[in-house]
Backbone as CSV, one residue per row, in Angstrom:
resi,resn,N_x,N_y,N_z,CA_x,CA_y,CA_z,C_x,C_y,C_z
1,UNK,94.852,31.747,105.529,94.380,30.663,106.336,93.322,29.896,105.545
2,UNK,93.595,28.354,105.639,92.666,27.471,104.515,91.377,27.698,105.469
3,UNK,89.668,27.159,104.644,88.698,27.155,105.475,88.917,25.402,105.647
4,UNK,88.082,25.003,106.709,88.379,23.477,106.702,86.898,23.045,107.629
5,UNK,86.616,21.985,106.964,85.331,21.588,107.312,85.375,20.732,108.496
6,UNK,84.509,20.649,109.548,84.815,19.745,110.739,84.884,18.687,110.498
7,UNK,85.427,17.597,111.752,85.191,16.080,111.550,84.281,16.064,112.731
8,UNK,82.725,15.469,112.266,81.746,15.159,113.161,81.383,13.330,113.332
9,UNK,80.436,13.057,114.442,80.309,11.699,114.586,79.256,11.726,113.869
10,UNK,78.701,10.444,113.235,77.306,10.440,112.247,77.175,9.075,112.344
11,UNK,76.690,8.318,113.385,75.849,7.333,113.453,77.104,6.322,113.909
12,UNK,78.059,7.036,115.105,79.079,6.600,115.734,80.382,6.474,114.353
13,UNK,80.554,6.753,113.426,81.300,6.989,112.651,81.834,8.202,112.172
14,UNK,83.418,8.968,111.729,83.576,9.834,111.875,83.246,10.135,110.572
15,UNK,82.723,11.731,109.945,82.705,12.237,108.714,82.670,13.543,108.705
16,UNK,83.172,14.338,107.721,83.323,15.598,107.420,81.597,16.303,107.756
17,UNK,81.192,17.449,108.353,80.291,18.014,108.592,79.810,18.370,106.840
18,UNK,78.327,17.688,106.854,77.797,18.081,105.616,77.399,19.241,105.193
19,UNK,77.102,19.308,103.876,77.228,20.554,103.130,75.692,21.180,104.224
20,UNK,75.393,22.495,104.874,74.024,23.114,105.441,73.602,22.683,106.794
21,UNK,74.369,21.462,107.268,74.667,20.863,108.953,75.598,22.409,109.341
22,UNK,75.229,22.390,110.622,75.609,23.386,111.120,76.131,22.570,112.999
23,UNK,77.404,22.932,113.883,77.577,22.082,114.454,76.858,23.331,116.003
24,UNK,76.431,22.489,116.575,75.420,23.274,117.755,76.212,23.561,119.103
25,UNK,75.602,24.592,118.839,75.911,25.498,120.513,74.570,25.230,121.682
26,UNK,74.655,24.130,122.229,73.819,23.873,123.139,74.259,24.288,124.761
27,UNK,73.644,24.941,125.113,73.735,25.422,127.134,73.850,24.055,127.890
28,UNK,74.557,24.225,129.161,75.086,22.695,129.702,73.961,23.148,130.879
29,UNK,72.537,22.271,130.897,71.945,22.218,131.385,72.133,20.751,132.875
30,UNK,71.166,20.868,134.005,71.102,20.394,135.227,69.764,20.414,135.639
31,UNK,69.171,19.578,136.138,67.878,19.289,136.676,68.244,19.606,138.308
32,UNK,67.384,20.317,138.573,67.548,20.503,140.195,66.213,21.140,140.606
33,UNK,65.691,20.895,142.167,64.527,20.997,142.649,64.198,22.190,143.276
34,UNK,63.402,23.149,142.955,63.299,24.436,143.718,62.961,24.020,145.339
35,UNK,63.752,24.437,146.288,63.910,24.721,147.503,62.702,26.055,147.868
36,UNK,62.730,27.115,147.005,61.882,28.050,147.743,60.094,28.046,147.767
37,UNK,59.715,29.311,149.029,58.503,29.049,148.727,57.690,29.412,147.637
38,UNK,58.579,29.874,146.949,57.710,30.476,146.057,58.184,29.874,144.935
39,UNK,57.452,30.210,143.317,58.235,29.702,142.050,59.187,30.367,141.718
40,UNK,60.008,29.498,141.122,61.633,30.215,140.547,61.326,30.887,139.213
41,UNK,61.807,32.278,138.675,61.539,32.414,137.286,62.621,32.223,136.286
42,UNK,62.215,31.967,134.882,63.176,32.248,134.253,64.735,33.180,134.602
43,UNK,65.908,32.928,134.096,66.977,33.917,134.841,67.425,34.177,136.427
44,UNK,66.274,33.904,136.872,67.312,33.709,138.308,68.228,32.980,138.748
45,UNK,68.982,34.043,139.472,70.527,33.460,140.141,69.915,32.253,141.094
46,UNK,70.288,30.989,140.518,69.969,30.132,142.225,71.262,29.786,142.784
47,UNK,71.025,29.559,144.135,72.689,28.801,144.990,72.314,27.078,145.308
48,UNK,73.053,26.369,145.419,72.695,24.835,145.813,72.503,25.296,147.245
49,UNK,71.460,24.097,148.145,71.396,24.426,149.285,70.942,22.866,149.866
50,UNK,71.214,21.578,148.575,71.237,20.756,149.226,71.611,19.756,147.941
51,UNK,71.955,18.389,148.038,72.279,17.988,146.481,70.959,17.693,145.281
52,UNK,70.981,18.942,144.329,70.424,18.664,143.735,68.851,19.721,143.785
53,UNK,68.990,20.447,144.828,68.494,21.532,144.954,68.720,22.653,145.458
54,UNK,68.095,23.662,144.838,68.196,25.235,144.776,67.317,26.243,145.380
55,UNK,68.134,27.358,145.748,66.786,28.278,145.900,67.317,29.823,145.429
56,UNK,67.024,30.802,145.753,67.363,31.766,145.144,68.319,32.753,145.731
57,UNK,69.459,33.256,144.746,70.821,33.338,145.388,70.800,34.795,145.458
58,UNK,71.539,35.680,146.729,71.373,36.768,146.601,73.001,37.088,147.337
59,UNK,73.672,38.356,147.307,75.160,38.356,147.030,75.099,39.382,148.712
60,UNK,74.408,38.920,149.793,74.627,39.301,150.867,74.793,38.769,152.278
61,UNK,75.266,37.404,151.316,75.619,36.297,152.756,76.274,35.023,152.038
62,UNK,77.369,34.757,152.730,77.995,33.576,152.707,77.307,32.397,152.084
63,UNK,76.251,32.059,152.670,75.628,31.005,152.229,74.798,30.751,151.266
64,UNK,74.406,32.117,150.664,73.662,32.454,149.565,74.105,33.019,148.001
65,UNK,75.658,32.990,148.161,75.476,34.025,147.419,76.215,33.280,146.275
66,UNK,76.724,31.864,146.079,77.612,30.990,145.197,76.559,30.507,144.267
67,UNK,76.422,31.147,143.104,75.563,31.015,142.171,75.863,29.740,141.720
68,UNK,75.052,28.835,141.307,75.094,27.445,140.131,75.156,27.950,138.857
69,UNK,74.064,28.494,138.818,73.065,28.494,137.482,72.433,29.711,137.763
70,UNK,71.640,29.600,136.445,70.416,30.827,136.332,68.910,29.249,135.739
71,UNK,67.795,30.139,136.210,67.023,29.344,135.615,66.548,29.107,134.447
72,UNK,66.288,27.848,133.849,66.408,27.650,132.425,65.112,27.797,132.017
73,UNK,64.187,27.337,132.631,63.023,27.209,132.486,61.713,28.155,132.693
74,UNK,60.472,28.633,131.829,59.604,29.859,133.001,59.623,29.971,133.705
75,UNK,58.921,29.031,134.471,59.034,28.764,135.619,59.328,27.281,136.477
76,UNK,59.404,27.325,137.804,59.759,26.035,138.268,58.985,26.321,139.539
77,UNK,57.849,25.315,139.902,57.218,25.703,141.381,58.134,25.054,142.177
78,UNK,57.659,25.531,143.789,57.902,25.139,144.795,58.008,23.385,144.945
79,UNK,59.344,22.790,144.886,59.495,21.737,145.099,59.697,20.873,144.125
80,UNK,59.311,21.351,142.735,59.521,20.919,141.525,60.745,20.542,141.226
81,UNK,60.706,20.020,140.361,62.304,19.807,139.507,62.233,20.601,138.180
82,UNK,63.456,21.080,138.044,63.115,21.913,136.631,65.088,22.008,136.114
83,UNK,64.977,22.726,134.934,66.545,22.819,134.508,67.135,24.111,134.847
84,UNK,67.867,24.034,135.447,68.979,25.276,135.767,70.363,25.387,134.421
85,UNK,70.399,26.223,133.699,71.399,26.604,132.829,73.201,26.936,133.881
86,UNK,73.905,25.942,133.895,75.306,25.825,134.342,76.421,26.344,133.920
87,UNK,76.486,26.793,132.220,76.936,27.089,131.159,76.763,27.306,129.982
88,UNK,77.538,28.551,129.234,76.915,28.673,128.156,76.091,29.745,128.077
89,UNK,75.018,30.091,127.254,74.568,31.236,126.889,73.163,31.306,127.037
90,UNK,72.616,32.240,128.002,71.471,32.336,128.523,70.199,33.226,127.902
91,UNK,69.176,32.570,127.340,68.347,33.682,126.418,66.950,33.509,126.671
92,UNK,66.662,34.444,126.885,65.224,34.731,127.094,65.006,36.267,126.810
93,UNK,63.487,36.430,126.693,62.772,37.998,126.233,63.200,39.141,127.113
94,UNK,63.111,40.237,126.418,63.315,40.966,126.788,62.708,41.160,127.837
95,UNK,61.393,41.166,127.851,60.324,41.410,129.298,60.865,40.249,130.243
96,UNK,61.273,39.024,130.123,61.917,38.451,131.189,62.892,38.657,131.909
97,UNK,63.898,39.017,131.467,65.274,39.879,131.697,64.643,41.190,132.397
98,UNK,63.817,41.740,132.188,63.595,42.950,132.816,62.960,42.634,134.369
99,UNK,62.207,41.498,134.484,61.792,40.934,135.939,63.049,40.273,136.759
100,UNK,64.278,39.738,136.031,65.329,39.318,137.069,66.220,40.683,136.681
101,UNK,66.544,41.537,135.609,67.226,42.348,135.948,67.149,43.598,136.159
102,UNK,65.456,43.950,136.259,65.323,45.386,137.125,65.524,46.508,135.925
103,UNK,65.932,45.736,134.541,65.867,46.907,133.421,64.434,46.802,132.646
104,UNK,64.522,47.774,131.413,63.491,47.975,130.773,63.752,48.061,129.024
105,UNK,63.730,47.034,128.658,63.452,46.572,127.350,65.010,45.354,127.027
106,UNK,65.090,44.887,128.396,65.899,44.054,128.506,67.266,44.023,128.662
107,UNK,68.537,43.408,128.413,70.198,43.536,129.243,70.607,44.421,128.343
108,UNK,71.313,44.884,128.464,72.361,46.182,127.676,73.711,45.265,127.302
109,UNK,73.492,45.610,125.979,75.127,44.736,125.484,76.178,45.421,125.849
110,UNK,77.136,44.086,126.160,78.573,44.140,126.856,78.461,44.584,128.275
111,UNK,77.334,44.485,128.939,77.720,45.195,130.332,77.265,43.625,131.016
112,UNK,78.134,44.059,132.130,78.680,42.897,133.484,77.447,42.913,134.134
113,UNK,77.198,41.729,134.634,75.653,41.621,135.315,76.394,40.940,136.888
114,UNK,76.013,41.117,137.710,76.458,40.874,139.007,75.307,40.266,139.741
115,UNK,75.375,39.471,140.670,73.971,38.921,141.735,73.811,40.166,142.637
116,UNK,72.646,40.102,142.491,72.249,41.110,143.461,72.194,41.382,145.020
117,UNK,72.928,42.270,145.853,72.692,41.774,147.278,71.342,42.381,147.969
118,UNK,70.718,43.069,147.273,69.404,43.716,147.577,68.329,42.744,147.950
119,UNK,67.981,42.364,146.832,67.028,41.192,146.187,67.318,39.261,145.808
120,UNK,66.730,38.823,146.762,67.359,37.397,146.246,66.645,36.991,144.799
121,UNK,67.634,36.347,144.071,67.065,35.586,142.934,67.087,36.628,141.873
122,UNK,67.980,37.880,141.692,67.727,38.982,140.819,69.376,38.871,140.660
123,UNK,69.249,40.129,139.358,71.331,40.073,138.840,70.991,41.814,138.599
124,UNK,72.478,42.665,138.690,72.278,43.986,138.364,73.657,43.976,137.788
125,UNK,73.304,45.312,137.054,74.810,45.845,136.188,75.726,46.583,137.206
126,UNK,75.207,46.690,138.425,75.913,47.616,139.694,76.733,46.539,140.180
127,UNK,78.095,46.490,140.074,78.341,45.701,141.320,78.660,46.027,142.629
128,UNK,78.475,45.223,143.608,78.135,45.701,145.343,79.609,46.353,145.334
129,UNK,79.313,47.553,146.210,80.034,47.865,146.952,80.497,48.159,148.665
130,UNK,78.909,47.540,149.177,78.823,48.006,150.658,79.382,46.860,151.470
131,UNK,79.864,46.799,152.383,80.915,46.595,153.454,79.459,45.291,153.553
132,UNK,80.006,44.013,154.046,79.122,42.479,154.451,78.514,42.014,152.821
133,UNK,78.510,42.738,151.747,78.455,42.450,150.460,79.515,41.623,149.518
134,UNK,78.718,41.034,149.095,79.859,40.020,147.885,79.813,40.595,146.385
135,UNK,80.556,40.443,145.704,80.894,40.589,144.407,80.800,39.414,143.600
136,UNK,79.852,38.801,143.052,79.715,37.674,142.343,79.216,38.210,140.741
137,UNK,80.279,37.823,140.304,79.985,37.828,138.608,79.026,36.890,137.606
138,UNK,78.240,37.631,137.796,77.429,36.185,136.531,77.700,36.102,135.246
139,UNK,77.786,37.008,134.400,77.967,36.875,132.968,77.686,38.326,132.517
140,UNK,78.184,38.338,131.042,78.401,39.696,130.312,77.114,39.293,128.927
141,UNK,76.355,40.698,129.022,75.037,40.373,127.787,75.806,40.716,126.210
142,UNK,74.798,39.818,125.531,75.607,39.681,124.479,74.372,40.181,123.789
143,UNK,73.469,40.471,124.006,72.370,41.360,122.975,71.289,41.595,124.130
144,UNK,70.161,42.200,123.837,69.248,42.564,124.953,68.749,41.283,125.384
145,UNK,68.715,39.804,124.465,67.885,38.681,125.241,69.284,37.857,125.433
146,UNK,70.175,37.918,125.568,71.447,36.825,125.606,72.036,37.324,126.536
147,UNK,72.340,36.316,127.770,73.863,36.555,128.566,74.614,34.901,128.579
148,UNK,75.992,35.844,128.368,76.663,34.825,128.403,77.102,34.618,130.010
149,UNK,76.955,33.170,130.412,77.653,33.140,131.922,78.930,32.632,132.305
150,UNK,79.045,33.445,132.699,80.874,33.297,133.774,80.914,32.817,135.184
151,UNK,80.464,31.436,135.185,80.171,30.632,136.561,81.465,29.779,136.404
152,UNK,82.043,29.316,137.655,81.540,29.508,139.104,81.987,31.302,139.141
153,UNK,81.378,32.109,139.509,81.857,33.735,139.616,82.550,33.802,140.867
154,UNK,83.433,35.346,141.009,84.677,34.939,141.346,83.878,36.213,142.542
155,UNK,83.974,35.386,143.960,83.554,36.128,145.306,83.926,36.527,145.406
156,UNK,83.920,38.427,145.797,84.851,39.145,146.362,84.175,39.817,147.629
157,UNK,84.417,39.548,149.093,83.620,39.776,150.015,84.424,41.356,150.512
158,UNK,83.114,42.272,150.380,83.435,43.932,150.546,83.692,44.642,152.123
């Protein structure tokens, strides 16, 4: 198999990707307004709950539990606007990951992260199994600070 260099745009004109250009993996980010009372953190599951705003999604009710995004940003206060991550690959510290996912020294590679029906605004490697519980898939970690997300995740009501 030949190697073959991309064709990129460069100042609305097409040209071969230069020699040390590298072509970018950017997350498909969304501006949306925290709904809750409290601040949103980094990594949390939010659900839309009106256009254009969010609050924090938890996998034990109908109306809560259709994840958008995770949050892109530290934090986002009450009422703010901030970026929610839609797609693409989600990274933050280890100690952050450990406040939305309840682990300790951050996600475990290759394992399935699920919304949590315990806790709103949290994700676990358990997925629900109790009867009025949903099954919502968020994404699979790709190192202790990376998850990749698998939105819209696929409801399975228990």
């Amino acid at each position: 198999m030949a190697i073959r260099t991309p064709l990129v745009l460069n100042a609305g004109r097409i040209q071969q990707l230069q020699s040390g250009d590298a072509l970018a993996s950017t997350p498909e980010l969304k501006s949306f307004t925290n709904d809750n009372a409290g601040s949103l953190v980094i990594g949390a599951p939010v659900y839309m709950t009106a256009a254009d705003h969010v609050n924090k999604a938890q996998a034990n009710a109908t109306g809560t539990c259709d994840v958008v995004g995770l949050v892109y940003d530290t934090t986002i206060g009450t009422g703010a606007a901030g970026n929610v991550i839609v797609d693409g690959v989600m990274t933050a510290t280890t100690t952050q990951w450990d406040a939305v996912a309840g682990t300790s020294g951050g996600l475990t590679f290759n394992t399935i992260y699920y919304l949590d029906p315990a806790t709103a605004g949290k994700i676990t490697a358990t997925p629900p199994a109790t009867a009025g519980q949903f099954s919502v898939l968020v994404g699979r970690a790709l190192s202790t600070t990376e998850l990749e997300l698998t939105l819209p995740g696929q409801v399975i009501a228990l």
